[in-house]
SEDREN-330472 format. One record per atom (N, C-alpha, C): residue number from 1; residue in three letters; atom name; x, z, y. Coordinates in steps of 0.2 Angstrom, whole numbers. Atoms other than C-alpha are relative to their C-alpha. Example, Ala and Ser with C-alpha at 12.3 -4.5 7.8 and 13.67 -1.06 7.14 Angstrom:
num	residu	atome	px	pz	py
1	ala	N	4	0	-6
1	ala	CA	62	39	-22
1	ala	C	4	0	6
2	ser	N	-4	-1	-6
2	ser	CA	68	36	-5
2	ser	C	-4	3	5
REM end
This chain:
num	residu	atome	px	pz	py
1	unk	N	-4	6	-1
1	unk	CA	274	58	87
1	unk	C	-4	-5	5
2	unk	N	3	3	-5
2	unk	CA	270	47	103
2	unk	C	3	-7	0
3	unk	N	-5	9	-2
3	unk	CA	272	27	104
3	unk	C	2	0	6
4	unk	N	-3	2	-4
4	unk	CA	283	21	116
4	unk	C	-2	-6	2
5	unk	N	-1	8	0
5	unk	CA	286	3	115
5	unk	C	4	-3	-6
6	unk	N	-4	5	6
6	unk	CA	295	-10	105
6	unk	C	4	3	1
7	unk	N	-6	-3	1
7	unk	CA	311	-8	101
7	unk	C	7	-5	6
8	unk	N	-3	4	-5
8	unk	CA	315	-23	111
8	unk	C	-3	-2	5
9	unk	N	1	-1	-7
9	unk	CA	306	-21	124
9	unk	C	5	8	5
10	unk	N	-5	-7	-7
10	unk	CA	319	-5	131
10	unk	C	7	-3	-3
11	unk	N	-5	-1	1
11	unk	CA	335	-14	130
11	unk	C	6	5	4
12	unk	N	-5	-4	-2
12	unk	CA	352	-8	133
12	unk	C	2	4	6
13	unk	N	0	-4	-9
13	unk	CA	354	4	150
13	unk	C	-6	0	2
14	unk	N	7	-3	-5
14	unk	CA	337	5	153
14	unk	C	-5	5	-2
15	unk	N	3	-8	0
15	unk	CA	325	18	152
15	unk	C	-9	-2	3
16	unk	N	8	0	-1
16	unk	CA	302	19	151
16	unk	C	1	7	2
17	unk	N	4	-6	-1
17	unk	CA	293	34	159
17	unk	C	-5	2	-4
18	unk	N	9	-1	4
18	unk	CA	279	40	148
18	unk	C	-3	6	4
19	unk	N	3	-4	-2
19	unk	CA	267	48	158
19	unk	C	-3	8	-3
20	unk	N	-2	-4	3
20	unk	CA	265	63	149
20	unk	C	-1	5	4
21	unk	N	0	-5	-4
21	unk	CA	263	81	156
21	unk	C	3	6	-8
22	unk	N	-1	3	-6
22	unk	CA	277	85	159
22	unk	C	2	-8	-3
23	unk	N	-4	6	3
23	unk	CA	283	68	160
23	unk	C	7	-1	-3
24	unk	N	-6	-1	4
24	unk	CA	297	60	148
24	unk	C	3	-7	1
25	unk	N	-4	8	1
25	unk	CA	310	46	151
25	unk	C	3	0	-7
26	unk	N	-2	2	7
26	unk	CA	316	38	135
26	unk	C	5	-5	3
27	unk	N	-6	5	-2
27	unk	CA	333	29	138
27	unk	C	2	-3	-6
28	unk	N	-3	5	4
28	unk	CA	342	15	128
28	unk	C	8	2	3
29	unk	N	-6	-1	-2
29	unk	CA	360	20	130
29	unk	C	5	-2	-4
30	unk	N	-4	6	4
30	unk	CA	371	7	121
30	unk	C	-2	2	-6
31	unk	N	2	1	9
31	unk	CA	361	7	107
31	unk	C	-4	6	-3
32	unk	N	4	-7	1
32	unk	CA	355	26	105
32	unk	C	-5	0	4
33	unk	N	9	-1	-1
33	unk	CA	338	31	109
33	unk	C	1	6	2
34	unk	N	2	-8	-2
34	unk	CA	338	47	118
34	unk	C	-6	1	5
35	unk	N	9	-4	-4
35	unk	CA	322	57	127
35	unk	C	1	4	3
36	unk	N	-1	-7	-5
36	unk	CA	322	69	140
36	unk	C	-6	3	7
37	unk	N	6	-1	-6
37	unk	CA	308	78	153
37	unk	C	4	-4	4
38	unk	N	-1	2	-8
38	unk	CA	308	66	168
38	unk	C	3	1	4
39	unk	N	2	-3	-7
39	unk	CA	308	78	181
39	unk	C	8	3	-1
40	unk	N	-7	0	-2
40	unk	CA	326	81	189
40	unk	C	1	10	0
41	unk	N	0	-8	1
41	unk	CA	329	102	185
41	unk	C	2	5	6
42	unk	N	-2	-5	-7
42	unk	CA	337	105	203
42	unk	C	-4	0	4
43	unk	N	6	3	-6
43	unk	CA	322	93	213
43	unk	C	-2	-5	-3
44	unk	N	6	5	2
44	unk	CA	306	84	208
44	unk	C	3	-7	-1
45	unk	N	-1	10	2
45	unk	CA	316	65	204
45	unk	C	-4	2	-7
46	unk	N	0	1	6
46	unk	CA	312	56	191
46	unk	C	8	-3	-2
47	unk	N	-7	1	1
47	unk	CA	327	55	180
47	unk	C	1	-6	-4
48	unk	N	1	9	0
48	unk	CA	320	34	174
48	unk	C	2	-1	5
49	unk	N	-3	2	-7
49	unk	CA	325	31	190
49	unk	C	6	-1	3
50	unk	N	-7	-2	-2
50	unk	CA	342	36	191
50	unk	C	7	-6	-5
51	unk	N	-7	7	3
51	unk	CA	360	25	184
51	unk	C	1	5	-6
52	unk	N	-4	-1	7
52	unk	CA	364	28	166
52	unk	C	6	-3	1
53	unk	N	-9	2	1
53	unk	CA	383	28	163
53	unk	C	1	4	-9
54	unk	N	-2	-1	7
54	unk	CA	385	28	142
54	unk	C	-8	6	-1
55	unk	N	7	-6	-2
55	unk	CA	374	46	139
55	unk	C	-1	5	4
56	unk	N	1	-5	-5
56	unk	CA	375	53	156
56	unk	C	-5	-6	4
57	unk	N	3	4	-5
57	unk	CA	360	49	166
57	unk	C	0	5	8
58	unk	N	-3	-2	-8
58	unk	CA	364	53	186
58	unk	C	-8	0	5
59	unk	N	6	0	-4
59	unk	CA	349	58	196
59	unk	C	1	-3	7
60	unk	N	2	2	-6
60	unk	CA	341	48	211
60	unk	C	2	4	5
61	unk	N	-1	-3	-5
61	unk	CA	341	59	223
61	unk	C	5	4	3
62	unk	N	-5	-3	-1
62	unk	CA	355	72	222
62	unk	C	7	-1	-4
63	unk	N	-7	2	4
63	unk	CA	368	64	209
63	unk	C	2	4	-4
64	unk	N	-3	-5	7
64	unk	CA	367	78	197
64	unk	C	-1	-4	-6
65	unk	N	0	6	7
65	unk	CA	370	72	180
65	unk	C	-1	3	-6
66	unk	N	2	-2	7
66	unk	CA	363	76	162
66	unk	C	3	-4	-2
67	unk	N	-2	4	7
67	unk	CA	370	73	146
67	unk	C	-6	1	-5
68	unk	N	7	1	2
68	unk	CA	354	64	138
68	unk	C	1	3	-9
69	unk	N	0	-3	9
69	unk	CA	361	72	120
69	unk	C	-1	6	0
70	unk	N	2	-7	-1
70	unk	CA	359	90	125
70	unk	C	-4	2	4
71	unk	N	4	-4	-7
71	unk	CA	350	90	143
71	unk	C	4	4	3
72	unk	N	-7	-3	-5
72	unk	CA	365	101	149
72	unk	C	2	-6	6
73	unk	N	-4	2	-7
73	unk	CA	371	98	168
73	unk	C	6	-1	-1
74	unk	N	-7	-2	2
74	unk	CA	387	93	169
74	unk	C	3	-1	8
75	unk	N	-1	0	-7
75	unk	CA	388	94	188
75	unk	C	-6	4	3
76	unk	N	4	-2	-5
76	unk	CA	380	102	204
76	unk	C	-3	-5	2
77	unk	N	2	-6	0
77	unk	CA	368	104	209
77	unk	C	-5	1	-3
78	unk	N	2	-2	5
78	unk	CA	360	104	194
78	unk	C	4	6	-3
79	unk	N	-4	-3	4
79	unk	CA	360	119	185
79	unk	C	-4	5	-9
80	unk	N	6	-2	7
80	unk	CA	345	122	170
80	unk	C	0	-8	-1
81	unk	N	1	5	5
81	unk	CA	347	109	156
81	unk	C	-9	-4	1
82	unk	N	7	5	0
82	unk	CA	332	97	156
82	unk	C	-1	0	-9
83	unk	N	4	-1	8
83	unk	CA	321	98	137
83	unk	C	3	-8	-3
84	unk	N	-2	5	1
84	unk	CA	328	86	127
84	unk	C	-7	-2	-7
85	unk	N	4	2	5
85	unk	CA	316	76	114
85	unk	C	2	-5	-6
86	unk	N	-4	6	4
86	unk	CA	319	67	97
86	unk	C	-3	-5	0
87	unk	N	5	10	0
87	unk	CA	315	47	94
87	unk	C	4	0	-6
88	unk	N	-1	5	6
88	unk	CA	314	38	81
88	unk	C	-3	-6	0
89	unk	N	4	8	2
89	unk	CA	309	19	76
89	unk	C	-4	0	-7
90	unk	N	2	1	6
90	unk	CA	297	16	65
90	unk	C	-3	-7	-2
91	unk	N	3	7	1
91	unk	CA	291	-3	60
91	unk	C	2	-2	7
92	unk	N	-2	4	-5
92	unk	CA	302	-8	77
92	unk	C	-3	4	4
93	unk	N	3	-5	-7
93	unk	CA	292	6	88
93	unk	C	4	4	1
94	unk	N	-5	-6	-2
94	unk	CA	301	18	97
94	unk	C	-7	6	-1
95	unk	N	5	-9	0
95	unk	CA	292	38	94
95	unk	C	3	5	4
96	unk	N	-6	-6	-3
96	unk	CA	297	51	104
96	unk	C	-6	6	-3
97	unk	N	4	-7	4
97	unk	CA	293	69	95
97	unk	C	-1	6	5
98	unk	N	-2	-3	-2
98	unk	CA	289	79	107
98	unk	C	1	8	0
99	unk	N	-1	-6	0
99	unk	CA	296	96	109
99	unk	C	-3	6	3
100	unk	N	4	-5	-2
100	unk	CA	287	112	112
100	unk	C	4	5	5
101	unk	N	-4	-2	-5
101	unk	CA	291	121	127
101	unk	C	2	8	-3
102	unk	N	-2	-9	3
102	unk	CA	302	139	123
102	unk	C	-4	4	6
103	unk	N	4	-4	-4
103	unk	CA	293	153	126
103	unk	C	6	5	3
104	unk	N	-3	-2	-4
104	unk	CA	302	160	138
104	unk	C	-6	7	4
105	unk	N	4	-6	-3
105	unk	CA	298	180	141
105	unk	C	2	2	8
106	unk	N	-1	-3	-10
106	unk	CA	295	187	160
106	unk	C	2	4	-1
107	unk	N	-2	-6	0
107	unk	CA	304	199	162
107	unk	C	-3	8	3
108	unk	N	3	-6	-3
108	unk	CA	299	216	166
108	unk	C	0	4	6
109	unk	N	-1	-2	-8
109	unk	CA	296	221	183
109	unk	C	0	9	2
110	unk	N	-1	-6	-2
110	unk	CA	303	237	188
110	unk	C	0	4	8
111	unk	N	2	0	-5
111	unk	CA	295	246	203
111	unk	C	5	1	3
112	unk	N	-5	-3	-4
112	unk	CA	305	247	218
112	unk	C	0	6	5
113	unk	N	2	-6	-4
113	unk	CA	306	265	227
113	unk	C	-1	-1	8
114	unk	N	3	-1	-8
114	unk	CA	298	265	246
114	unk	C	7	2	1
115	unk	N	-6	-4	-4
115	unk	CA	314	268	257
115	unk	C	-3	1	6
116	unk	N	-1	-2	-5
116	unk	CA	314	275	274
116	unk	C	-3	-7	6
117	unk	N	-2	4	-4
117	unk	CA	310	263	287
117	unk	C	6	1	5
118	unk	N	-11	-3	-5
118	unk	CA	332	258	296
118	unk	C	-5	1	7
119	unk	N	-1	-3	-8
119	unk	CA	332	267	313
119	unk	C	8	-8	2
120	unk	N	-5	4	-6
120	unk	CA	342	256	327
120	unk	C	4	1	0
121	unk	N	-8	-1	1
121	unk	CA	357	266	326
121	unk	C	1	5	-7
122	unk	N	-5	-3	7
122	unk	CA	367	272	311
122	unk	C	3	7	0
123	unk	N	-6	-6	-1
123	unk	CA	374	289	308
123	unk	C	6	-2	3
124	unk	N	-6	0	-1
124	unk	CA	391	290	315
124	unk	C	6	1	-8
125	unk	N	-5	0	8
125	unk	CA	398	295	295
125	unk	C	-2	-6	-2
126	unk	N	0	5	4
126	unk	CA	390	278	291
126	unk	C	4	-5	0
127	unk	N	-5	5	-1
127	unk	CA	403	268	297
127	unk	C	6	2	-3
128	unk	N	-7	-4	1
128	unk	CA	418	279	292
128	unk	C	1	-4	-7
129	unk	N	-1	5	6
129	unk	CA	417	270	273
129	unk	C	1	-6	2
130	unk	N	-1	8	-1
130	unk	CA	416	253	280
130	unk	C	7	1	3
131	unk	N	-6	1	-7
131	unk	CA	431	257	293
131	unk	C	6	0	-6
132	unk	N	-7	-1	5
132	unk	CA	442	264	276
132	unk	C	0	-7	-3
133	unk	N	0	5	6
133	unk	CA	437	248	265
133	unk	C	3	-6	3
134	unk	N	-2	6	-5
134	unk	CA	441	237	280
134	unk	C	7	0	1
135	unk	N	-6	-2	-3
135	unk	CA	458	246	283
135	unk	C	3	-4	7
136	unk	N	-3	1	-4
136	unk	CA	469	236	296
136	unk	C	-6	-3	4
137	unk	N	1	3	-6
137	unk	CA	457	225	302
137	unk	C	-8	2	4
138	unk	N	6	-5	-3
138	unk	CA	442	239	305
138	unk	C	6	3	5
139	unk	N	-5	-3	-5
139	unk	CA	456	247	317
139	unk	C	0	-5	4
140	unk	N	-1	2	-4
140	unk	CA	460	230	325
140	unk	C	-5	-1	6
141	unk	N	7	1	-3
141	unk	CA	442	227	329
141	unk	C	-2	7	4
142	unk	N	0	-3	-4
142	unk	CA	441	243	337
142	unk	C	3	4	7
143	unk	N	-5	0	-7
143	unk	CA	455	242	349
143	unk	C	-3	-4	2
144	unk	N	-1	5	-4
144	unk	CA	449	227	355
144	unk	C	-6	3	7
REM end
């Protein structure tokens, strides 16, 4: 559990940074208390920076917008949810809990086979599929 601030010191529409790694803005959004990593999930904003509208905050820089109650995108060209964290007040203090990063597995990397180095020109059967998928306008190209 992390102090914040008072409860009256973050009034309504605005938003603290807690420096934090990563960092966490905590918003006042007509009265609820929402928390979210900083860092904007398309390009490095901060998303304390950004215009709160109700509980979507709109990032600085490219105007993607989270919903501070899930971290879901609800626009481009955001497209991975931002970690969302809980608050609470306690004796007038904001707390924010912060949330552990999901482990997230690598995937397994499956060797790719050496191919050939391409030659300059192409068989003459290699076109012949492309000319069928193209139908008329593989012909067209051809008259011209």
């Amino acid at each position: 559990m992390l102090p914040v601030c008072r409860i009256e010191d973050l009034p309504s529409g605005e938003s603290v940074r807690l420096d934090t790694t990563p960092p966490v803005a905590v918003f006042n959004a007509d009265g609820e208390l929402y928390a979210v990593d900083d860092t904007c999930s398309h390009q490095d904003a901060s998303l304390s920076e950004g215009w709160l509208e109700g509980c979507l905050v709109e990032c600085p820089l490219h105007a993607a917008t989270f919903d501070l109650r899930t971290g879901e995108p609800t626009c481009l060209p955001a497209r991975r949810a931002v970690r969302t964290h809980r608050v609470s007040v306690v004796d007038g203090t904001i707390h924010v809990h912060l949330t552990e990063p999901a482990a997230v597995p690598m995937p397994a990397r499956t060797p790719v086979p050496a191919t050939a180095p391409a030659t300059a020109t192409a068989p003459a059967t290699a076109t012949a599929p492309v000319a069928a998928a193209l139908g008329p306008l593989a012909a067209e190209d051809s008259a011209a």
